[in-house]
KOLVEXGU-927055 format. One line per 10 residues: number of its first residue (from 1); their letters; for each residue x, z, y of N, C-alpha, C. Coordinates in steps of 0.2 Angstrom, whole numbers, always signed. Each point is the difference from the previous one (the first is absolute). Last residue first. Example, Ala and Ser with C-alpha at 12.3 -4.5 7.8 and 13.67 -1.06 7.14 Angstrom:
2
2 = SA = +64:+35:-11:+4:+1:+6:-4:+3:+5; +2:+0:-28:-4:+0:+6:+4:+0:+6
//
This chain:
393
393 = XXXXXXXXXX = +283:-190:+24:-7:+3:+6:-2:+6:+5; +19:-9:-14:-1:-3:-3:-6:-2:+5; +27:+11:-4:-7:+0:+3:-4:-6:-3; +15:+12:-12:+1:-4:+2:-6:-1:+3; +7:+16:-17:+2:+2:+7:+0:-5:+4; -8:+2:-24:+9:-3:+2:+2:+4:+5; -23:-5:-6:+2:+6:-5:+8:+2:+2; -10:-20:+10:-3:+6:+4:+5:+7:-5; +1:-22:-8:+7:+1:+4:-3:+6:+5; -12:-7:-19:+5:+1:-1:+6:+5:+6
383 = XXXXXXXXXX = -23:-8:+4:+0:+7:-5:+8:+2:-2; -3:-22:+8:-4:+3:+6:+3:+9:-2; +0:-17:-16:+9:-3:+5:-1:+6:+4; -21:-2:-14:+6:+2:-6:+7:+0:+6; -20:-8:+7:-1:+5:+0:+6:+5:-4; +0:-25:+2:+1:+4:+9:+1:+7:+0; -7:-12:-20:+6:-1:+0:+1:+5:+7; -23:+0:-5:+4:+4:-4:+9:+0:+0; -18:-13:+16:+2:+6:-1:+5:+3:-2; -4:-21:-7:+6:+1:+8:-2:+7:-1
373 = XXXXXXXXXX = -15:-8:-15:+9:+1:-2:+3:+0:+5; -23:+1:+5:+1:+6:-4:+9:-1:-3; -11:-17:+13:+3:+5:+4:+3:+7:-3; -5:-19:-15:+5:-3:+8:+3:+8:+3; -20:-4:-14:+6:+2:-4:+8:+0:+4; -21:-7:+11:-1:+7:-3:+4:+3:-1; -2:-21:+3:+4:+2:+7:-2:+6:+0; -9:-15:-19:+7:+0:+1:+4:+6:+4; -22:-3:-1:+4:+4:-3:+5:-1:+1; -22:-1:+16:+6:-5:-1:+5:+4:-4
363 = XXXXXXXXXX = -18:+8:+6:-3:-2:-2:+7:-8:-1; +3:+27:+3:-4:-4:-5:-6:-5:-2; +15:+5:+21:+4:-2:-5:-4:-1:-8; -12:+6:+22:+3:-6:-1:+5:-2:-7; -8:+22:+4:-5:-3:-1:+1:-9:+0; +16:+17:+3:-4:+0:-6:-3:-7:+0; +8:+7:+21:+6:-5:-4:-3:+0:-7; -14:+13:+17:+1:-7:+0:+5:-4:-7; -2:+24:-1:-5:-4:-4:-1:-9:+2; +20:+14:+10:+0:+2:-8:-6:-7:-5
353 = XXXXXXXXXX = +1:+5:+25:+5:-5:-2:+0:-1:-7; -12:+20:+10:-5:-5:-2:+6:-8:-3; +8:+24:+2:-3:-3:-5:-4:-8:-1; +22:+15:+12:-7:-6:+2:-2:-5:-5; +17:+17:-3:-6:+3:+0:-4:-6:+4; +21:-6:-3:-2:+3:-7:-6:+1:+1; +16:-7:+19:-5:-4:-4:-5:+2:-4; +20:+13:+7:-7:-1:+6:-4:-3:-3; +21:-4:-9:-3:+4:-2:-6:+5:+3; +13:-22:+5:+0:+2:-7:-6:+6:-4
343 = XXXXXXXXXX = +9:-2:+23:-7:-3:+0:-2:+0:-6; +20:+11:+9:-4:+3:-3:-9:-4:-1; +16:-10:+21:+2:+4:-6:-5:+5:-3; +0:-18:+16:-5:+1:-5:+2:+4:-4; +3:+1:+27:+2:-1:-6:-5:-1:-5; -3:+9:+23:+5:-5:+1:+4:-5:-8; -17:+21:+7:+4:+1:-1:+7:-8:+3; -24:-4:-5:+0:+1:+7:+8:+6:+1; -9:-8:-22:+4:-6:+3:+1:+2:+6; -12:+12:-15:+7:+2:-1:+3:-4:+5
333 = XXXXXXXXXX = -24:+0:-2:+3:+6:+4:+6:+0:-1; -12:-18:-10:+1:-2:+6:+5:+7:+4; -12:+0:-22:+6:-4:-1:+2:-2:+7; -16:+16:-3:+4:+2:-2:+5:-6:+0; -20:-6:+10:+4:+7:+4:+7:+2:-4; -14:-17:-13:+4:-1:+8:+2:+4:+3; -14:+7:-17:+10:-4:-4:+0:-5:+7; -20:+12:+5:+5:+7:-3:+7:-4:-2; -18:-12:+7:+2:+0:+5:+5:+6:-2; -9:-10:-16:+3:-5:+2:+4:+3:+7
323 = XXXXXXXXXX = -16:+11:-13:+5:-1:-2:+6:-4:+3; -22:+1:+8:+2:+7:+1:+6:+0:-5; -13:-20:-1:+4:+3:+7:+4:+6:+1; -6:-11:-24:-4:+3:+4:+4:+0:+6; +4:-21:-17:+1:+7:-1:-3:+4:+8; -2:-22:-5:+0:+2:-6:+4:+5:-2; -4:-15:+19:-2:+4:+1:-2:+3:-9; +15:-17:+9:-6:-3:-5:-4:+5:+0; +15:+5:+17:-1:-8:+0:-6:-2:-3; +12:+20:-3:-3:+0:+8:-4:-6:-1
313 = XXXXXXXXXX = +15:+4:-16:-7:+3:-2:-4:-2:+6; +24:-8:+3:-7:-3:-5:-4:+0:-2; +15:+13:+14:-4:-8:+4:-3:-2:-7; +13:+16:-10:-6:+3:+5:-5:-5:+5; +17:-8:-13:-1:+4:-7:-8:+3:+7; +21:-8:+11:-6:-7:-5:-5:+4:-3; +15:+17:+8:-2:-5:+7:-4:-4:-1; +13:+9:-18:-8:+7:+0:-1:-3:+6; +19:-15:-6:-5:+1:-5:-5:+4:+2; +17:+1:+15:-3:-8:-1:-7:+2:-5
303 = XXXXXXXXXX = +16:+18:+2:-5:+1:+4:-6:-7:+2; +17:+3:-19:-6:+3:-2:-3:-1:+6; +19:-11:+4:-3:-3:-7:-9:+6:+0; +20:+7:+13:-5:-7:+3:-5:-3:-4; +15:+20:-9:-5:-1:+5:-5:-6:+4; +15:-4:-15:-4:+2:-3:-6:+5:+4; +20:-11:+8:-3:-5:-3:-8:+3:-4; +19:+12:+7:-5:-1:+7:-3:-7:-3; +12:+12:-14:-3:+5:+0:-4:-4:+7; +18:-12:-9:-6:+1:-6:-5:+4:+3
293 = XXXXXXXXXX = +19:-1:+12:-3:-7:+2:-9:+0:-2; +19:+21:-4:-5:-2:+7:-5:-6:+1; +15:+0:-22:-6:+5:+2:-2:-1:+5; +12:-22:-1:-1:+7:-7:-3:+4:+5; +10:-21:+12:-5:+0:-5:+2:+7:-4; +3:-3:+28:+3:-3:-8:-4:+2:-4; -8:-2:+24:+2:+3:-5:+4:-1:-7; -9:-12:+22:+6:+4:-2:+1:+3:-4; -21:-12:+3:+6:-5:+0:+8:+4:+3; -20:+9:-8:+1:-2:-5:+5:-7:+4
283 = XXXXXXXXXX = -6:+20:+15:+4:+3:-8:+0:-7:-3; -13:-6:+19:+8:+0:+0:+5:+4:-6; -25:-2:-1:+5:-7:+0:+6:+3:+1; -12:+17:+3:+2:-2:-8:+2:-7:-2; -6:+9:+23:+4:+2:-2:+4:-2:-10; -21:-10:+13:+7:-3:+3:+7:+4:-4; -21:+10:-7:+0:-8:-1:+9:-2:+1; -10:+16:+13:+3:+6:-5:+3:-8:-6; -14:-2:+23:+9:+1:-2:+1:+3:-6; -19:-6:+1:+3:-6:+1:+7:+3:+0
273 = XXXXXXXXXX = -17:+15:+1:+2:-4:-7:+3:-4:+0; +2:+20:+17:-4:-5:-2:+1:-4:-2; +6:+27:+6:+4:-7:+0:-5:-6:-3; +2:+25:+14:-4:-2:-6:+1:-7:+2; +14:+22:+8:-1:-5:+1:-7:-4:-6; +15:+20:-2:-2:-1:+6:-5:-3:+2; +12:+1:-20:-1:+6:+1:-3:+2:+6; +10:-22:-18:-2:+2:+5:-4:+7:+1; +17:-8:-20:-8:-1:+3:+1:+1:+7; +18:-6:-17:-1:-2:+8:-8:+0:+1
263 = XXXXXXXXXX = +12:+10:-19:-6:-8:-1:+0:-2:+7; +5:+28:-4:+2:-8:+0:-5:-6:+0; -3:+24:+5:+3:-1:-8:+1:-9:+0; -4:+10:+21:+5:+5:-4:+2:-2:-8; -16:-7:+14:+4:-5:+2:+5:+2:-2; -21:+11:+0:+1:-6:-5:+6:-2:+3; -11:+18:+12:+7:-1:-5:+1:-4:-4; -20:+1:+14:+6:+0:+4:+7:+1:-4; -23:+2:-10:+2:-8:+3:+8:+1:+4; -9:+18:-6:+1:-1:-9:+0:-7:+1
253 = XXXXXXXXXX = -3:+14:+20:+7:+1:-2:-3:-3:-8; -14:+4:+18:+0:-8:-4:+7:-1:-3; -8:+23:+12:-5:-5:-6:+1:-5:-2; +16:+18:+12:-2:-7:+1:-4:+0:-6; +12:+19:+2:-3:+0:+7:-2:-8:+1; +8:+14:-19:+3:-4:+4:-2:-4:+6; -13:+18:-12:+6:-1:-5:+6:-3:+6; -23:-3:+5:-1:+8:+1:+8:+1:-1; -8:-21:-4:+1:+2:+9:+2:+8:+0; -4:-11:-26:+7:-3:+7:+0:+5:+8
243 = XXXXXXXXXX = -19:+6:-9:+5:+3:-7:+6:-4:+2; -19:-11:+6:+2:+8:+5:+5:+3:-3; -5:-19:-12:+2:-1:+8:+3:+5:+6; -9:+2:-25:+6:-1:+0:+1:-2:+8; -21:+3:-3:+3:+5:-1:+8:+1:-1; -12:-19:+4:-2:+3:+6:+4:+6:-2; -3:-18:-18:+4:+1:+4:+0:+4:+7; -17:+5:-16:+8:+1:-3:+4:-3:+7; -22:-3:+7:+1:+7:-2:+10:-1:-1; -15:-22:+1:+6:+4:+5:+2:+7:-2
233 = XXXXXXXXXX = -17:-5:-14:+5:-6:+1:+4:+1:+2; -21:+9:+5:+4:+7:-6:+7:-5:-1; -22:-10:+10:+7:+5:+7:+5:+3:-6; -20:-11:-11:+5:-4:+2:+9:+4:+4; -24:+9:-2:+7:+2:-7:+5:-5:+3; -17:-8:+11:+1:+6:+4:+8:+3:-5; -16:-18:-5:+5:-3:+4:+4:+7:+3; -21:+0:-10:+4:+0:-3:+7:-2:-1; -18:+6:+14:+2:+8:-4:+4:-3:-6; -10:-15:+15:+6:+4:+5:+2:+6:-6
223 = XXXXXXXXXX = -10:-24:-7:-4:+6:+0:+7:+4:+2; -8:-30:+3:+6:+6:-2:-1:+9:+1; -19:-20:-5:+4:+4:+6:+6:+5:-6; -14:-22:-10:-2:+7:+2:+6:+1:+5; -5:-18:-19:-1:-1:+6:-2:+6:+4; +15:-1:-18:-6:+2:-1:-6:-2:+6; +22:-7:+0:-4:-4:-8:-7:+3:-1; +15:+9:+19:-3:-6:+0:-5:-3:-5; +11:+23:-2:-6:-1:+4:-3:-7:+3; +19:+2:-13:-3:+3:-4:-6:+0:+5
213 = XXXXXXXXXX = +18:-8:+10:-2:-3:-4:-5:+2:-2; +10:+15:+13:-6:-7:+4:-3:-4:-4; +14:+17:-9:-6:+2:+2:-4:-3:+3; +22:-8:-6:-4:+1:-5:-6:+3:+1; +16:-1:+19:-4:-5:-2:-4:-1:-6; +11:+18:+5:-5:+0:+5:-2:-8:-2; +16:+9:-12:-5:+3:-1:-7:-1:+4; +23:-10:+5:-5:-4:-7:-5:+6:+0; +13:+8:+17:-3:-7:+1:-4:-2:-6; +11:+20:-4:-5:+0:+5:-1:-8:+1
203 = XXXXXXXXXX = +16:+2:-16:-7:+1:-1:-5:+0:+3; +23:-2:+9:-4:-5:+0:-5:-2:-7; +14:+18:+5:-2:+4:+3:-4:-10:+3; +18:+7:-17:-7:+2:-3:-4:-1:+7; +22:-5:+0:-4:-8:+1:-7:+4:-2; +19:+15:+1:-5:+0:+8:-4:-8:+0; +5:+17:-22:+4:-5:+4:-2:-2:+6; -6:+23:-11:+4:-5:-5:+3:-5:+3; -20:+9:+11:+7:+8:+1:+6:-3:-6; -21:-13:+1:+6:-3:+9:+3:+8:+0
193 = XXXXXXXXXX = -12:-2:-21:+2:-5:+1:+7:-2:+6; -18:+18:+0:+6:+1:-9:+4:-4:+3; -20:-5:+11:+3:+5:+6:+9:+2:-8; -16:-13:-9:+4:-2:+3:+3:+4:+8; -14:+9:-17:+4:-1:-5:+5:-7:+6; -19:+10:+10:+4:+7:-4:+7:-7:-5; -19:-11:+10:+7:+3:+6:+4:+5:-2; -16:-10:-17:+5:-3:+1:+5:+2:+7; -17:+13:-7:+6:+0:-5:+5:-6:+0; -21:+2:+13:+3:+6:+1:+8:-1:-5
183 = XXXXXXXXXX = -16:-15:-3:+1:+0:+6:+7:+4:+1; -13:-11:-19:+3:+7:+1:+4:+0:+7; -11:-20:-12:-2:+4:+8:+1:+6:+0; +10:-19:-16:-6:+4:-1:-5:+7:+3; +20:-15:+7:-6:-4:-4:-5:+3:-3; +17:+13:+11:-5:-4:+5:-5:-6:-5; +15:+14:-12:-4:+4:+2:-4:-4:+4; +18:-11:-7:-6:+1:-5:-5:+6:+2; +20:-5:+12:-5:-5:+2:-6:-1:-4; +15:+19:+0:-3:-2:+6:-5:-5:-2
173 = XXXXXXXXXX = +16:+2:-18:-7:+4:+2:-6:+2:+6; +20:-15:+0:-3:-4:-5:-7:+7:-1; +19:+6:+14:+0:-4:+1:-8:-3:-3; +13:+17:-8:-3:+3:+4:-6:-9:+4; +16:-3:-16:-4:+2:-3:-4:+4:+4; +20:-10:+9:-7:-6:-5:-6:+4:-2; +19:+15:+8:-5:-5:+4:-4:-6:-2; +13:+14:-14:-7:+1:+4:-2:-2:+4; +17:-11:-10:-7:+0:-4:-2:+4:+1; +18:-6:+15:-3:-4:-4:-6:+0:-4
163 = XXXXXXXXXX = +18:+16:+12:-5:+0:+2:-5:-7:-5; +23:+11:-11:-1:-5:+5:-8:+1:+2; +17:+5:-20:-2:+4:+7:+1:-2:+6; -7:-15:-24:+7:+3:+4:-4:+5:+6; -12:-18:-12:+2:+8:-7:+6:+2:+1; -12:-18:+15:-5:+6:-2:+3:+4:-4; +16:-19:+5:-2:+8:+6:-5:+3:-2; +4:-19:-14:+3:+8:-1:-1:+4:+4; -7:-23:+6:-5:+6:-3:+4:+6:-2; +9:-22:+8:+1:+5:+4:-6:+7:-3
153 = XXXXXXXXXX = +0:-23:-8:+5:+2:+2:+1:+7:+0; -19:-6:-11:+1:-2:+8:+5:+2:+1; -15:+3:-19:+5:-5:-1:+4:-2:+7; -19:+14:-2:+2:+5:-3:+8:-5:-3; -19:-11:+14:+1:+5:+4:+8:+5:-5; -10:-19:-9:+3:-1:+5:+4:+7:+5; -17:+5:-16:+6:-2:-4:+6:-4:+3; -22:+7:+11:+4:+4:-3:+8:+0:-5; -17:-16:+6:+3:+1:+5:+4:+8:-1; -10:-14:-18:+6:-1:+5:+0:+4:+4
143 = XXXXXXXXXX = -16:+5:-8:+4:+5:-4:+5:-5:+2; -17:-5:+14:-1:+6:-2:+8:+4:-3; -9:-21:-4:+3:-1:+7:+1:+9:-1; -12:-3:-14:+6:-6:-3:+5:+0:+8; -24:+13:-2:+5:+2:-3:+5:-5:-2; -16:-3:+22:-1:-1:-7:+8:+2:-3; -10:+7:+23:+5:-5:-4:-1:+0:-5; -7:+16:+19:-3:-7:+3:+4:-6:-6; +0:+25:-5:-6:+1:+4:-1:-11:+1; +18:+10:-12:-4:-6:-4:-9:+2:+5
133 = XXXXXXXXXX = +22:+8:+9:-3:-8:+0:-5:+1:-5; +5:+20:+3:-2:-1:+7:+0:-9:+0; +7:+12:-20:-8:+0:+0:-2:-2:+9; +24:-2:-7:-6:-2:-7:-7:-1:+4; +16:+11:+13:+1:-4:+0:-6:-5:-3; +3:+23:-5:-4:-2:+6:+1:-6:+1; +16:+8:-19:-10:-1:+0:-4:+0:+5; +22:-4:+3:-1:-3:-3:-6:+0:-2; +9:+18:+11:-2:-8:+6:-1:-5:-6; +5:+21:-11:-9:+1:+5:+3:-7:+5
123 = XXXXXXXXXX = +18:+2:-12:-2:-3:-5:-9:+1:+4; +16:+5:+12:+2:-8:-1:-6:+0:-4; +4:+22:+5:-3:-4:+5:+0:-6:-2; +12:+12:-16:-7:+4:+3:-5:-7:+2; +24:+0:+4:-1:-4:-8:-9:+2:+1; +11:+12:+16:+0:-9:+4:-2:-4:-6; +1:+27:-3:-3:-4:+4:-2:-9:+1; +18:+10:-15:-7:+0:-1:-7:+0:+5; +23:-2:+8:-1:-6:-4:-6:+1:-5; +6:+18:+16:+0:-5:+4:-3:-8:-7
113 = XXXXXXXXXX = +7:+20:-10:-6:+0:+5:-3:-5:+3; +21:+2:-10:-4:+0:-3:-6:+0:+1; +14:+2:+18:+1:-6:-4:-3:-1:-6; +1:+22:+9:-3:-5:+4:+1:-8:-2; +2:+21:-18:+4:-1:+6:-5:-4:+2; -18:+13:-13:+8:+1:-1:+3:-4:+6; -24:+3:-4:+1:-4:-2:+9:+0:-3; -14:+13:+14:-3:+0:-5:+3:-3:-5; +8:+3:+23:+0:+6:-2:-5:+2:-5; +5:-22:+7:+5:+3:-1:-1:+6:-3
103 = XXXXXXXXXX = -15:-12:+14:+0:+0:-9:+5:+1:-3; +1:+4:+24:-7:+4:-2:+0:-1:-8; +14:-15:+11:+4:+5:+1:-4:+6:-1; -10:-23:-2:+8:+1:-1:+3:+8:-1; -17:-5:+15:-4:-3:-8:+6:+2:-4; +10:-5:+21:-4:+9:+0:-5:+1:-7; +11:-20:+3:+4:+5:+2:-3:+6:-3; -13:-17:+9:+1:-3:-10:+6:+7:-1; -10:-2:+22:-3:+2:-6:+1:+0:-5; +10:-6:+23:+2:+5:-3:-6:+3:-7
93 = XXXXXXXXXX = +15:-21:+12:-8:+2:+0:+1:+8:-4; +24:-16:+11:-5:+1:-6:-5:+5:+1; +15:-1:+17:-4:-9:-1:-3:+2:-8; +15:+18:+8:-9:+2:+3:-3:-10:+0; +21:+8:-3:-2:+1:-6:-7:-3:+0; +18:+5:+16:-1:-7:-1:-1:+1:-6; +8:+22:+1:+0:-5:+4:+0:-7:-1; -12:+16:-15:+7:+2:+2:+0:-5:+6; -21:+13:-17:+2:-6:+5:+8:+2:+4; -10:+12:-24:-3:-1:+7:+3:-6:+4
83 = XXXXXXXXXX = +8:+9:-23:+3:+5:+6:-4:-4:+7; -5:-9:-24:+3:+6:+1:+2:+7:+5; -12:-24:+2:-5:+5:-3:+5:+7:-4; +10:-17:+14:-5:+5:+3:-5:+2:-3; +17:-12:-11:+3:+5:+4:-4:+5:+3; -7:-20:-13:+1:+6:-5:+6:+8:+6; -8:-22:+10:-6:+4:-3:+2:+6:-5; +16:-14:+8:+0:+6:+6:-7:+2:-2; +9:-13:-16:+7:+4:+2:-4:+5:+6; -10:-22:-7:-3:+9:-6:+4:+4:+2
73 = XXXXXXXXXX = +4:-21:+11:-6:+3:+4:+0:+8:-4; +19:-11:-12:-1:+0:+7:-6:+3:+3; +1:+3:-26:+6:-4:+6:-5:+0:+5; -8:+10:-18:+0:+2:+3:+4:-4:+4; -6:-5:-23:-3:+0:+4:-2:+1:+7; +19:+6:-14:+3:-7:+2:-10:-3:+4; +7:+19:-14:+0:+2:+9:+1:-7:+2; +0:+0:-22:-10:+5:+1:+4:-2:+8; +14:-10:-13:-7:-4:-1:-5:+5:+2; +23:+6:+2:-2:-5:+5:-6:-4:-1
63 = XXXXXXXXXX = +13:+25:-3:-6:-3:-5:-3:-7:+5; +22:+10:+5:-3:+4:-4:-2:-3:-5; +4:-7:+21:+6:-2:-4:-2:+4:-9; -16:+2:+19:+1:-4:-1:+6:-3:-6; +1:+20:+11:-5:+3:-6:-3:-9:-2; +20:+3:+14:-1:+5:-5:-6:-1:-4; +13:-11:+22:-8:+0:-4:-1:+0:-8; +18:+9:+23:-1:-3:-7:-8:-1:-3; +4:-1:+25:+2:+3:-5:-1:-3:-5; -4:-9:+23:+9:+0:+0:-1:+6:-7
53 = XXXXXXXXXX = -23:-7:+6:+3:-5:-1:+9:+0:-3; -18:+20:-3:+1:-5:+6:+3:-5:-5; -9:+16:-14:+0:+2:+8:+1:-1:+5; -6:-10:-26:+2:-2:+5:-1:+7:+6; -14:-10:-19:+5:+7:+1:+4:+2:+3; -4:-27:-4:-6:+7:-1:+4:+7:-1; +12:-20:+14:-3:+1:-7:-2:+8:+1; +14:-17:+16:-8:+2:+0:-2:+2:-4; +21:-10:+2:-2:+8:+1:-4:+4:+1; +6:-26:-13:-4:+3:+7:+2:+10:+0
43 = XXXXXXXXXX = +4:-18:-19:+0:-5:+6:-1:+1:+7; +8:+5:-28:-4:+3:+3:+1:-5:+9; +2:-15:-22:+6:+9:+2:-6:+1:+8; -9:-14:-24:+1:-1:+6:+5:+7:+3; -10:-4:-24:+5:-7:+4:+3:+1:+6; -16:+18:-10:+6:-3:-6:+4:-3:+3; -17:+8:+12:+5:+4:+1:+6:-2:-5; -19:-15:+1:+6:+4:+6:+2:+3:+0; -15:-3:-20:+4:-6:+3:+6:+0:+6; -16:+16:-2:+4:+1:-5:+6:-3:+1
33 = XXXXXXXXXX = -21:-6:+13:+5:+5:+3:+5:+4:-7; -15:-14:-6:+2:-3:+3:+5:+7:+6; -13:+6:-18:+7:-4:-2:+2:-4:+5; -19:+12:+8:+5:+6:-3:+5:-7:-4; -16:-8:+8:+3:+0:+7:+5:+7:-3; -15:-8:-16:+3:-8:+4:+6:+3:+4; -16:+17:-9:+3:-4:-6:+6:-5:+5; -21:+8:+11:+7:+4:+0:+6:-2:-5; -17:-15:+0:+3:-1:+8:+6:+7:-2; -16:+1:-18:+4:-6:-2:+5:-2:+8
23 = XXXXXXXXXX = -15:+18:+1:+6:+2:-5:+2:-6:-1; -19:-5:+11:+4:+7:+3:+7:-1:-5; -17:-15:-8:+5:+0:+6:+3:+5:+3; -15:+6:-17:+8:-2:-1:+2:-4:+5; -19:+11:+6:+5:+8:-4:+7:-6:-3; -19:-12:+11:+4:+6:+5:+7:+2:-3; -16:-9:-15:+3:-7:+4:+5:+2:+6; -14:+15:-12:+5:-2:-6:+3:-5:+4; -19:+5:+12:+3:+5:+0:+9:+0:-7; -18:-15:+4:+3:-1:+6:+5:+8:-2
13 = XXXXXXXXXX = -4:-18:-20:-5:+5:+4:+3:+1:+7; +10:-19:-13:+0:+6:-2:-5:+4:+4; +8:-25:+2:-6:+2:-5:+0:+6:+0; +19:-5:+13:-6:-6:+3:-7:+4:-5; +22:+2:-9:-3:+5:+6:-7:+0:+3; +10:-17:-16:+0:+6:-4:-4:+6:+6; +10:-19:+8:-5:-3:-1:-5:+6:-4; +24:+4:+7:-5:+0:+6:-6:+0:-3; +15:-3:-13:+1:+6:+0:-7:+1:+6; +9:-23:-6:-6:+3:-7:-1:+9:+3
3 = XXX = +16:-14:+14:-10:+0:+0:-3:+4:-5; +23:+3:+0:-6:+3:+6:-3:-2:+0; +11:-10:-17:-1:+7:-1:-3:+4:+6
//
């Protein structure tokens, strides 16, 4: 039945092939978090709507298939796009927020808002996506990689209040603008980026290497009036910096409070991949088995995977540089905290892993259908036990 469904997609125009995978993934991730709240008893005081941690979580209890979007990270998103930043708040970026709390006053509550936003955006990163590969990919690998992408464990966080799909989507436009030498728009649209998550802020590298490329093939000089929009990158994160210094008198307060929200991050210190390694050997040989175990296997699991997935492209050079160096930077910034926690869902936006794993898988089916059912079972346990209160990413 999946294949014939896939196969059915595969043929459909591009735009028709967008509009039902979209609904069919929303589809997925709505009965799978159904599914949870059926079976499962609630698992965390982290739930959407939420005030804190020590109160009743009313509005959760409520309607657990709309505020159940919101758990954990969406608890302090949906807080400071309410009432601003409260203490040890300030590790979350403040764009998607503020986007949040401006569409409010169109659109009705912020959660409503918030999830119209994030649903929006998913669906413009899917069309950017589209058209940014079939720049260097033939359409079969293309719509895999999308459907990989839209089958990925952890995809519901694009249709939760969560930075994920604008930042993909700020993300993917950037890079489409540089493709097509909109200079200027892509430092406007990733200065967007590094005010969302502080990984936007290794567009500036890729951009500048996409420029050299671009000037190399052409056998030409890299041109300063183009590299110059560049500077607009750092912008968002710079403005939030001063806005720490000015507030709390530290700029690097949104690194120095990770340690607050657990995961034994580090907040000090910048820790090396070896160590981090050593450490998740030692969870898998004390850890008893159930959740915590499941949840650092899966970490390690994806950041192994988007590790090969990247040495790959590099290798067979069949994917751009300037990609490559953008899902390095993003998959490597988490791990200097001291943890893979949240790699799960870091992963998401680096696209280029997306069209590596395609491009290989459709030439080997079998390990097509392979990945596409591990997805969807993972994605069904993942959605489940998130919907729940159960950390997940």
């Amino acid at each position: 039945m999946i294949k014939k469904l896939l196969h059915q997609l595969s043929r459909l125009g591009t735009l028709e092939f967008l509009l039902i995978a979209f609904f069919t993934w929303r589809l997925l991730i709505t009965v799978f978090g159904l599914l949870g709240i059926l079976f499962l008893p609630v698992g965390s005081p982290f739930l959407g709507g939420s005030e804190g941690a020590n109160e009743e979580n009313y509005l959760y209890l409520r309607l657990p298939l709309f505020w159940g979007w919101a758990n954990f990270d969406g608890v302090h998103y949906w807080q400071i796009a309410k009432t601003g930043y409260s203490q040890f708040q300030q590790a979350f970026f403040p764009f998607f927020p503020l986007l949040v709390r401006v569409s409010a006053n169109f659109l009705g509550g912020l959660l409503f808002s918030g999830l119209i936003i994030t649903h929006l955006c998913f669906f413009i990163s899917l069309y950017l996506f589209y058209h940014l590969a079939r720049l260097d990919f033939k359409k079969p690998v293309v719509k895999l990689a999308l459907i990989l992408l839209l089958f990925f464990p952890t995809s519901f966080y694009f249709g939760s209040f969560y930075t994920e799909s604008l930042f993909l989507s700020l993300s993917l436009a950037s890079f489409y603008a540089a493709r097509k030498k909109s200079w200027l728009w892509a430092g406007v649209l990733g200065g967007f980026a590094s005010a969302t998550r502080l990984a936007g802020i290794f567009l500036l590298p890729a951009l500048v290497v996409e420029a050299v490329e671009q000037a190399r093939l052409k056998k030409g000089q890299v041109k300063i009036k183009d590299l110059l929009p560049l500077l607009l990158i750092p912008f968002g994160l710079s403005i939030y910096m001063f806005y720490l210094w000015r507030s709390v008198g530290d700029p690097f307060y949104f690194f120095h409070v990770q340690p607050l929200f657990g995961a034994h991050r580090s907040g000090s210190n910048l820790v090396l991949l070896y160590q981090v390694f050593w450490r998740y050997l030692k969870i898998f040989l004390t850890v008893p088995l159930g959740h915590p175990y499941f949840i650092a296997v899966l970490e390690l699991a994806s950041f192994i995977l988007f590790f090969a997935l990247l040495i790959i492209g590099w290798v067979s050079k069949r994917i751009r540089l300037s990609y490559l160096v953008f899902g390095f930077g993003l998959l490597l910034l988490p791990t200097l905290t001291g943890t893979l926690s949240s790699i799960p869902r870091y992963v998401l936006p680096i696209f280029p892993g997306f069209l590596i794993l395609a491009y290989y898988l459709e030439r080997i089916k079998f390990l097509k259908w392979l990945f596409i059912l591990a997805g969807l079972i993972l994605g069904l346990v993942c959605t489940m036990l998130f919907i729940r209160g159960y950390w997940i990413s």
